[in-house]
MMTF fields as JSON, N, C-alpha, C and O atoms, coordinates in Angstrom:
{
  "mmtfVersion": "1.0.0",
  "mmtfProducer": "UNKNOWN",
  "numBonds": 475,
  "numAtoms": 476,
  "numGroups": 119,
  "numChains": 1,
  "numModels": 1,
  "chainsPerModel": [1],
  "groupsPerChain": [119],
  "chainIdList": ["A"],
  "bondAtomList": [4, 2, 8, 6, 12, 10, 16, 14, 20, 18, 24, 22, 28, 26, 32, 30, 36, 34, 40, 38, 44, 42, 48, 46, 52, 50, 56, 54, 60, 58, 64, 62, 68, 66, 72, 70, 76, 74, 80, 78, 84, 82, 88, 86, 92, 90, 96, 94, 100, 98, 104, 102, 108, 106, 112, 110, 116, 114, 120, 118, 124, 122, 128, 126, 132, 130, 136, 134, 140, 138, 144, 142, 148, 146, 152, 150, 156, 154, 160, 158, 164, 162, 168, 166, 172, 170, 176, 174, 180, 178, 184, 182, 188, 186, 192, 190, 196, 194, 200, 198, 204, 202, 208, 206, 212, 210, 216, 214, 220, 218, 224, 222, 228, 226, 232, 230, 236, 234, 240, 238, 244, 242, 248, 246, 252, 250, 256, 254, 260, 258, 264, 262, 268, 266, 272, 270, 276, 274, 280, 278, 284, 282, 288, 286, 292, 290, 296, 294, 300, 298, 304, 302, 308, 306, 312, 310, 316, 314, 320, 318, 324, 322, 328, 326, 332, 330, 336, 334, 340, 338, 344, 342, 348, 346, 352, 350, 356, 354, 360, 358, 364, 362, 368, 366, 372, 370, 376, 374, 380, 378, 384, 382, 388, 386, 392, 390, 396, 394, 400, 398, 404, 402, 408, 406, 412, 410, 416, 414, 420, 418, 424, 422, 428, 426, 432, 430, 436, 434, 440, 438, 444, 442, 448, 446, 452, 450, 456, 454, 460, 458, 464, 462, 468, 466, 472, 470],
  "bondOrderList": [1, 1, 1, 1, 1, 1, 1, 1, 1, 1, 1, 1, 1, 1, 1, 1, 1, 1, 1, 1, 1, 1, 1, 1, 1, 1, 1, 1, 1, 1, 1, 1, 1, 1, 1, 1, 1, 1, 1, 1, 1, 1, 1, 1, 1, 1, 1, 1, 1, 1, 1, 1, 1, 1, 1, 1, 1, 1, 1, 1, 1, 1, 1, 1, 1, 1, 1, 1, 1, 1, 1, 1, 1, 1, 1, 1, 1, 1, 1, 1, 1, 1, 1, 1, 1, 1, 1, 1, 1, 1, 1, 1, 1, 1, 1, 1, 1, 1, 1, 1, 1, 1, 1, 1, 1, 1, 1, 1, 1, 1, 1, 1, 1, 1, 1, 1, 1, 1],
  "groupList": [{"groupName": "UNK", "atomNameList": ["N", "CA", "C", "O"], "elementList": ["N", "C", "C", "O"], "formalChargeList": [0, 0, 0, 0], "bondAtomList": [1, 0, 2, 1, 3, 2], "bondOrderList": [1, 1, 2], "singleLetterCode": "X", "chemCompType": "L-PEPTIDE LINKING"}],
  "groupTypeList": [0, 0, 0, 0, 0, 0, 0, 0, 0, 0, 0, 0, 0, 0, 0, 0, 0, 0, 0, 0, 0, 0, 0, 0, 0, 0, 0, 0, 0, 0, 0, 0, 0, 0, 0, 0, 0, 0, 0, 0, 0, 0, 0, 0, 0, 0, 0, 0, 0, 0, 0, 0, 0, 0, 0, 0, 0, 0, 0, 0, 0, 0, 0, 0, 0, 0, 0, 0, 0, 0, 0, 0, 0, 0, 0, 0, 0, 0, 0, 0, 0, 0, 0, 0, 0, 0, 0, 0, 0, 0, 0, 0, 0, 0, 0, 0, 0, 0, 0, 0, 0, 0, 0, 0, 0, 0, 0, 0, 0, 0, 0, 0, 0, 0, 0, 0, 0, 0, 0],
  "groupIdList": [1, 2, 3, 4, 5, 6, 7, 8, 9, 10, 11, 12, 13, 14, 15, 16, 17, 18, 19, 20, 21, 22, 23, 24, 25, 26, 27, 28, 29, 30, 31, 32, 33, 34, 35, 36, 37, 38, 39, 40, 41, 42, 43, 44, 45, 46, 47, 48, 49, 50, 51, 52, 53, 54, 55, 56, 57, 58, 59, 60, 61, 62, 63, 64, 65, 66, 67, 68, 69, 70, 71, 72, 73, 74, 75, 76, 77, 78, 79, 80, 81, 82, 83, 84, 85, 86, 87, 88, 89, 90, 91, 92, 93, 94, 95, 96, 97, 98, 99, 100, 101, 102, 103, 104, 105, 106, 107, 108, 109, 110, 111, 112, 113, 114, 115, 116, 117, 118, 119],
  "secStructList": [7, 7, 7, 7, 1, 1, 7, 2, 2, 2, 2, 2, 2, 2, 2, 2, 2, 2, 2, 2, 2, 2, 6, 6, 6, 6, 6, 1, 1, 7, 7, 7, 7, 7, 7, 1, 1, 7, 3, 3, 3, 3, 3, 3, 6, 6, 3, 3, 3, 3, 3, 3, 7, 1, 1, 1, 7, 3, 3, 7, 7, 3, 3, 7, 1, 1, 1, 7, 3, 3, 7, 7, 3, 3, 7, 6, 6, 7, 7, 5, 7, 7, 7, 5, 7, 1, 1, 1, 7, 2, 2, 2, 2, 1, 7, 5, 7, 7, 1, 1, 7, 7, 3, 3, 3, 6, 6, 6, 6, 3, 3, 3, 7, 3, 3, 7, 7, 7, 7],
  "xCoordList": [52.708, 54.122, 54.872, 54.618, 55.876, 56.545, 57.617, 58.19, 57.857, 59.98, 60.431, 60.334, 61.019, 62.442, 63.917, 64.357, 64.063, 65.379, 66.614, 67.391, 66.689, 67.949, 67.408, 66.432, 67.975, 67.542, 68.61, 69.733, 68.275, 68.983, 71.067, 72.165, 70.434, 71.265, 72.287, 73.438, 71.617, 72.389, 73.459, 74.431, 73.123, 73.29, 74.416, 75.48, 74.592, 75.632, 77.211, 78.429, 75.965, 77.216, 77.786, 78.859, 77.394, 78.164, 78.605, 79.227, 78.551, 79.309, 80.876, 81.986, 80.764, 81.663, 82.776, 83.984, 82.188, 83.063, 83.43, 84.553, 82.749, 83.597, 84.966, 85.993, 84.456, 85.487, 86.559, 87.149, 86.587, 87.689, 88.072, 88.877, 87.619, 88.046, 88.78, 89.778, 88.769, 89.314, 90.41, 91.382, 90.214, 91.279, 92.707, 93.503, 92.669, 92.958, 93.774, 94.997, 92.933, 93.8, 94.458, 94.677, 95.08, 96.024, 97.094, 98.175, 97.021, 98.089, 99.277, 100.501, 98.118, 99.062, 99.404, 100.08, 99.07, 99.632, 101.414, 102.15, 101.655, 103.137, 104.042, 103.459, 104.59, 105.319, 106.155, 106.805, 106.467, 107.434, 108.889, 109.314, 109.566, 111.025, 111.617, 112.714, 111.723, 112.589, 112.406, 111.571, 113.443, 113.311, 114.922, 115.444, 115.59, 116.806, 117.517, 118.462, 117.475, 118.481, 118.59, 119.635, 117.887, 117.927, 119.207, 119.875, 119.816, 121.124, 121.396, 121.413, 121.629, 121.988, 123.227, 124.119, 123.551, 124.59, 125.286, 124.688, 126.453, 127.493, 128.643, 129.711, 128.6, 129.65, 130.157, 129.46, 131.739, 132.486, 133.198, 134.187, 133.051, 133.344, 133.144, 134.24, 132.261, 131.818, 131.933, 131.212, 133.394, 133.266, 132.553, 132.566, 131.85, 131.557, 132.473, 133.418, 132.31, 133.108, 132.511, 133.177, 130.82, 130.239, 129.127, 128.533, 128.403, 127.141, 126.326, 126.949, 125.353, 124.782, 123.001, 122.126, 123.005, 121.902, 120.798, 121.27, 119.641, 118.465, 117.784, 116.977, 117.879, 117.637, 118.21, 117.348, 119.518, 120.16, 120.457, 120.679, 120.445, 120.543, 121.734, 122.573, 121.887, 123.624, 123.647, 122.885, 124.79, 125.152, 126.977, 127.965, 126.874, 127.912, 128.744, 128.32, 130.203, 130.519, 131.108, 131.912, 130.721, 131.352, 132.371, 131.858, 133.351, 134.474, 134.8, 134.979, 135.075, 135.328, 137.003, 137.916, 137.272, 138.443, 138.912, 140.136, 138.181, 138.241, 138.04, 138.116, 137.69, 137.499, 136.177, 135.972, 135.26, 134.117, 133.696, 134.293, 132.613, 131.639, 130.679, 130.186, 129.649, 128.771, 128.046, 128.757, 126.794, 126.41, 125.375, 124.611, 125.603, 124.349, 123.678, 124.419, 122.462, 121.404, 120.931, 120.495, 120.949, 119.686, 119.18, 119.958, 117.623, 116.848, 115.546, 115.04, 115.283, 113.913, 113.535, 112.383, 114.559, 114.858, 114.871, 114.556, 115.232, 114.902, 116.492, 117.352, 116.749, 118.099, 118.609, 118.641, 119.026, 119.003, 120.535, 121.056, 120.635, 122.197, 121.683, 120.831, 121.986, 121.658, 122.295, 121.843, 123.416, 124.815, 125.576, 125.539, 126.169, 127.161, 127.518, 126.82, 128.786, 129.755, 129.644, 130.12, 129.149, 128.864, 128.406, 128.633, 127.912, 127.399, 125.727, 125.007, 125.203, 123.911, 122.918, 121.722, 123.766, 122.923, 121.565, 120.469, 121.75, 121.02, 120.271, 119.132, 121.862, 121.655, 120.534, 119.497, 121.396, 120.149, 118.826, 118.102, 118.584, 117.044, 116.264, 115.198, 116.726, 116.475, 115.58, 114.884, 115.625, 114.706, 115.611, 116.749, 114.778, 114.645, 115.035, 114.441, 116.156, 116.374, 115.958, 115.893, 115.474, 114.993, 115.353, 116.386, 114.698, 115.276, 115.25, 116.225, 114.676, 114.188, 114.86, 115.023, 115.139, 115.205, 116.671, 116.829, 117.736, 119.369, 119.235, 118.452, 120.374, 120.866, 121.49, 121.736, 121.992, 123.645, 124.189, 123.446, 125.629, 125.497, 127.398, 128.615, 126.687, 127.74, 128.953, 130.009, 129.205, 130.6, 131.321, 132.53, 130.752, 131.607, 131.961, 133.071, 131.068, 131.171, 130.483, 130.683, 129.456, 129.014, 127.403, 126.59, 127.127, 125.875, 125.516, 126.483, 124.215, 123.934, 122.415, 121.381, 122.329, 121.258, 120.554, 121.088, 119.721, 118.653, 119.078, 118.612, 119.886, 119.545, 118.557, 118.782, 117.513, 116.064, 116.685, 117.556, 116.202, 116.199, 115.298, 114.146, 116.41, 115.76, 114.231, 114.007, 113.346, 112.282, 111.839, 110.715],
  "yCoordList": [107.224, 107.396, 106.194, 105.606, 105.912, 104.616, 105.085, 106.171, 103.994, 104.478, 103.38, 102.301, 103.8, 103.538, 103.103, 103.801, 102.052, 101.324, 102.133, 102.266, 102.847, 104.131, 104.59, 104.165, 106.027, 107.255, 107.557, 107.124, 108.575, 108.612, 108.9, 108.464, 109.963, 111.023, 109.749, 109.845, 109.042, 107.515, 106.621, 106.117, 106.541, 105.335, 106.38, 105.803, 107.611, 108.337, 108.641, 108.643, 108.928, 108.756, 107.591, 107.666, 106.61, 105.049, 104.792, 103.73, 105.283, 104.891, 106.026, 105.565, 107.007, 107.892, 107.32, 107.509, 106.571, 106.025, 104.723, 104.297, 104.056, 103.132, 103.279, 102.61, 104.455, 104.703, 105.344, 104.506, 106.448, 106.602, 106.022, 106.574, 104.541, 103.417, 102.461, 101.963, 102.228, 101.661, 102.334, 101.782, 103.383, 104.606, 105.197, 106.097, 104.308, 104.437, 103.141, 103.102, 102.027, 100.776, 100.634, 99.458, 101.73, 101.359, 102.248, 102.153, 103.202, 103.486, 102.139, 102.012, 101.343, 100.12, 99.013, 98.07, 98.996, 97.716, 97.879, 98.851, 96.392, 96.87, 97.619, 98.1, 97.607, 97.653, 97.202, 96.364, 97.246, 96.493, 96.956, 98.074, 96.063, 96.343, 95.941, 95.722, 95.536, 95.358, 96.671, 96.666, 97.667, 98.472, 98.312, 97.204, 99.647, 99.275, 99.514, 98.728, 100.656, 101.02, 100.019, 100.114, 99.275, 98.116, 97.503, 97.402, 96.929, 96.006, 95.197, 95.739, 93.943, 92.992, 93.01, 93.015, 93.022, 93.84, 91.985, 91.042, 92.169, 91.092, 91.486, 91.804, 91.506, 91.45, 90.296, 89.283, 90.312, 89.596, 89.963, 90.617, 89.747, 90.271, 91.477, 91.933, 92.51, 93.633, 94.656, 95.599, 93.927, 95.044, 94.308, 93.077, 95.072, 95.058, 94.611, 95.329, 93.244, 92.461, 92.271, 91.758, 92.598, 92.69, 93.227, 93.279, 93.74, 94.293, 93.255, 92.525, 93.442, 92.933, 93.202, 93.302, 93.248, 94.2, 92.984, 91.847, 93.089, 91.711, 91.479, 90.552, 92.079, 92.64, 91.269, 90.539, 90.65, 89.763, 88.491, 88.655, 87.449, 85.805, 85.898, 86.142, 85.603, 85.414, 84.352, 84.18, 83.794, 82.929, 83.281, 83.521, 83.202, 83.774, 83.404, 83.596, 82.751, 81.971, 82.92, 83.774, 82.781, 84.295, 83.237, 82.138, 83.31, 83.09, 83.641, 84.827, 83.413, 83.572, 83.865, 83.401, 84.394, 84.339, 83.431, 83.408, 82.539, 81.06, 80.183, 79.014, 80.525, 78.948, 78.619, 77.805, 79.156, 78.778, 79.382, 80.304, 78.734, 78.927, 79.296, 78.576, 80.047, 80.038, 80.583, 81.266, 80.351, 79.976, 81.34, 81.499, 81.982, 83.293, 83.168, 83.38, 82.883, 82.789, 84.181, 84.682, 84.973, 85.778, 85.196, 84.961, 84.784, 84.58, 85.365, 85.963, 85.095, 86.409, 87.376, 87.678, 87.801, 89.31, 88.888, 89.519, 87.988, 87.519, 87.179, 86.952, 87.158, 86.717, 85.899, 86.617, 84.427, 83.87, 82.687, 82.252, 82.663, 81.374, 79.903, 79.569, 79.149, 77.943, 76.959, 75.845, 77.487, 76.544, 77.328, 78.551, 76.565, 76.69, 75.803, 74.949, 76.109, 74.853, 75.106, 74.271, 76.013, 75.908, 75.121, 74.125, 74.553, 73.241, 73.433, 72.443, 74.761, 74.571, 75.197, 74.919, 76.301, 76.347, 76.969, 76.577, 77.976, 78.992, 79.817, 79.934, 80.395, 81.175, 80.635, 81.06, 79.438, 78.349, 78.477, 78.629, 78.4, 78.279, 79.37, 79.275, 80.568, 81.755, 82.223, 83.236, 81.637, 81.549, 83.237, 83.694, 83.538, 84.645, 86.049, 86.342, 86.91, 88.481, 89.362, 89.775, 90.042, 91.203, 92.334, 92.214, 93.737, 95.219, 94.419, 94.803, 93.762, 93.646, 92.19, 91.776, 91.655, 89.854, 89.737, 89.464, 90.012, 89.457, 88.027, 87.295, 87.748, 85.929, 86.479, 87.667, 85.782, 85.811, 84.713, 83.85, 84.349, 83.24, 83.26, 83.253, 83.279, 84.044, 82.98, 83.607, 81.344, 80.812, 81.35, 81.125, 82.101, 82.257, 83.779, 84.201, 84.522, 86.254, 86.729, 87.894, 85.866, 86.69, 87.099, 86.205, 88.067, 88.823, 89.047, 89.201, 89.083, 89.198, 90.097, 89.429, 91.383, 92.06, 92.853, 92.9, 93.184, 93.886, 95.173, 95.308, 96.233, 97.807, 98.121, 97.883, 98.635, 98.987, 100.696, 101.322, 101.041, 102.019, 103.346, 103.432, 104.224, 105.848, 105.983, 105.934, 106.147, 106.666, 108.214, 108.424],
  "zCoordList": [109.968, 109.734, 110.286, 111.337, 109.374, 110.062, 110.732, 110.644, 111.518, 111.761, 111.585, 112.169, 110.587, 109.829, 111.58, 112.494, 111.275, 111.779, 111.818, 112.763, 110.189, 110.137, 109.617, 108.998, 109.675, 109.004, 108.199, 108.457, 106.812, 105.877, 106.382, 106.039, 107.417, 107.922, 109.073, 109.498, 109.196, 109.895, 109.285, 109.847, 108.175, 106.961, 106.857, 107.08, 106.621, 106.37, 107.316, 107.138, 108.621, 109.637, 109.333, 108.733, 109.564, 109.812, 108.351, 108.352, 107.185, 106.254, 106.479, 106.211, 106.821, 106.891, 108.18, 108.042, 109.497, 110.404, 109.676, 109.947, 108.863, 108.424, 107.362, 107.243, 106.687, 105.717, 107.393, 108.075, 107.658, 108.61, 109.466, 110.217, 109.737, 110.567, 109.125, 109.646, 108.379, 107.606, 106.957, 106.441, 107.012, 106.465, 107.658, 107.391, 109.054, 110.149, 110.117, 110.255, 109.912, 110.056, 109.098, 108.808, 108.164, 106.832, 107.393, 106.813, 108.526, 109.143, 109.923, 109.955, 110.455, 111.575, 110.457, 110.869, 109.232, 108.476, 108.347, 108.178, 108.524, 108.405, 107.003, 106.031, 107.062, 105.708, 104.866, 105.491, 103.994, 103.22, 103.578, 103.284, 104.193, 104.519, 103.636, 104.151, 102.119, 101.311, 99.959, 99.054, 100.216, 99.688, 98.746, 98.624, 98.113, 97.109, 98.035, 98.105, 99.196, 100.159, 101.342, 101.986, 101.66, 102.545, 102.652, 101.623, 104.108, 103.741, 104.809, 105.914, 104.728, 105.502, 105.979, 105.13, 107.16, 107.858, 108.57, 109.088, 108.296, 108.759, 109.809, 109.286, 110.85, 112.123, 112.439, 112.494, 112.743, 113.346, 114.421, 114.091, 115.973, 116.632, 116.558, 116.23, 116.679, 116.75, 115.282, 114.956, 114.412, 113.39, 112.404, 112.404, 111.453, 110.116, 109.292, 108.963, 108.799, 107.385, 106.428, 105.53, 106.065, 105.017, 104.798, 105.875, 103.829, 103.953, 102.423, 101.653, 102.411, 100.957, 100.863, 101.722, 99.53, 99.377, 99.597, 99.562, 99.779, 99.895, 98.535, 98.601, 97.262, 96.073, 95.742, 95.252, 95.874, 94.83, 95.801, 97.001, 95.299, 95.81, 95.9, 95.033, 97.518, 97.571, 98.895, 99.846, 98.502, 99.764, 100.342, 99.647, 101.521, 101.898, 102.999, 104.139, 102.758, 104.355, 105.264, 104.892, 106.441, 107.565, 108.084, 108.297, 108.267, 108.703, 109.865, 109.589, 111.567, 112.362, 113.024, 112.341, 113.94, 114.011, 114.788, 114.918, 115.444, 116.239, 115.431, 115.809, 113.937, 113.069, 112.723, 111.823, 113.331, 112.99, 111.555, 110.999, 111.069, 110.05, 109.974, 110.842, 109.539, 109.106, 107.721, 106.985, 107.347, 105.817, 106.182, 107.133, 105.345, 105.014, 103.866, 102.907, 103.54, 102.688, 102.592, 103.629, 101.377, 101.077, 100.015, 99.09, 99.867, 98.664, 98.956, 99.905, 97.791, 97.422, 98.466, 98.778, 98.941, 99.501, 101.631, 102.64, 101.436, 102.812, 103.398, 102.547, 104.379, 104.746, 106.147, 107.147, 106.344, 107.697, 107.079, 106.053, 108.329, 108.577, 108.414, 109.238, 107.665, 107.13, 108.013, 108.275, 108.458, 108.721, 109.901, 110.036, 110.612, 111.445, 112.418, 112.966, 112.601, 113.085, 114.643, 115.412, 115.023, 116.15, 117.303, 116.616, 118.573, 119.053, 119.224, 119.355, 119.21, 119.246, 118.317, 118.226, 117.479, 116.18, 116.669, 116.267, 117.573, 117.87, 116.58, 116.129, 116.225, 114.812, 113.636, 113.127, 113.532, 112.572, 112.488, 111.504, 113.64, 114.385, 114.198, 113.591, 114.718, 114.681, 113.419, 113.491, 112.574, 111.131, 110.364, 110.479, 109.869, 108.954, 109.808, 110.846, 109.21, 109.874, 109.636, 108.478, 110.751, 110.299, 110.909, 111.567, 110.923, 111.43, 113.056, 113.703, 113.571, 115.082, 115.499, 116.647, 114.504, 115.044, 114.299, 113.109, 115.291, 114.366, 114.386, 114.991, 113.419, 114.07, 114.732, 114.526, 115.815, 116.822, 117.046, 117.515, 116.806, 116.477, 118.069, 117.884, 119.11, 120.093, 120.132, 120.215, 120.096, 119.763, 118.857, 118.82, 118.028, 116.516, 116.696, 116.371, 117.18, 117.271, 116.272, 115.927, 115.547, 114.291, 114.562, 114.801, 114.525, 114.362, 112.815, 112.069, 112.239, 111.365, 111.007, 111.023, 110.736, 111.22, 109.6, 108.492, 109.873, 108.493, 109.117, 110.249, 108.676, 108.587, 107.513, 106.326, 107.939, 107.421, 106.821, 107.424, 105.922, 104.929, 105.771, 106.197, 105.748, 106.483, 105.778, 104.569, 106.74, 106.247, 105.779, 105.325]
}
């Protein structure tokens, strides 16, 4: 009689933990935050002066109540500040917004944030 390395009843367990280990890590993948209810949220000094959907290419100047500027980019569903007259262009830098990562762009008072869609 030989022995066999695995046994039938082996080959089975470990195909069954791989499927429920693979079937486990599709819980932690992230998700797609660009949904229709999604919206890019615009503050000036604390209130809300605009919202816009991430669905459509828009560019948009936020206007400050000290004068400043800045440039809002959404393209292909993504949304970040291109521009501002500000002296260090924090905001700028800051790349791309999301539910977790605002621009803030604090000389000017403008915040710029992703409200993510009720799950």
């Amino acid at each position: 009689m030989k022995h066999l390395f695995f046994r039938r009843r082996d080959v089975a367990l470990y195909a069954v933990s791989a499927l429920l280990l693979a079937a486990s890590c599709l819980l932690f993948l992230p998700r797609s935050s660009q949904t229709d209810s999604d919206w890019i949220v615009v503050e000036v000094d604390g209130a809300v002066v605009a919202e816009f959907s991430p669905d459509r290419d828009t560019e948009y100047l936020i206007r400050s109540k000290n004068g400043g500027i800045n440039r809002l980019v959404i393209r292909d569903g993504q949304a970040r500040i291109t521009d501002a007259s500000c002296p260090d262009h924090v905001c700028v830098k800051s790349g791309i917004v999301t539910d977790t990562k605002p621009a803030v762009c604090r000389p000017n008072g403008v915040v710029v944030w992703r409200k993510e869609a009720a799950q």
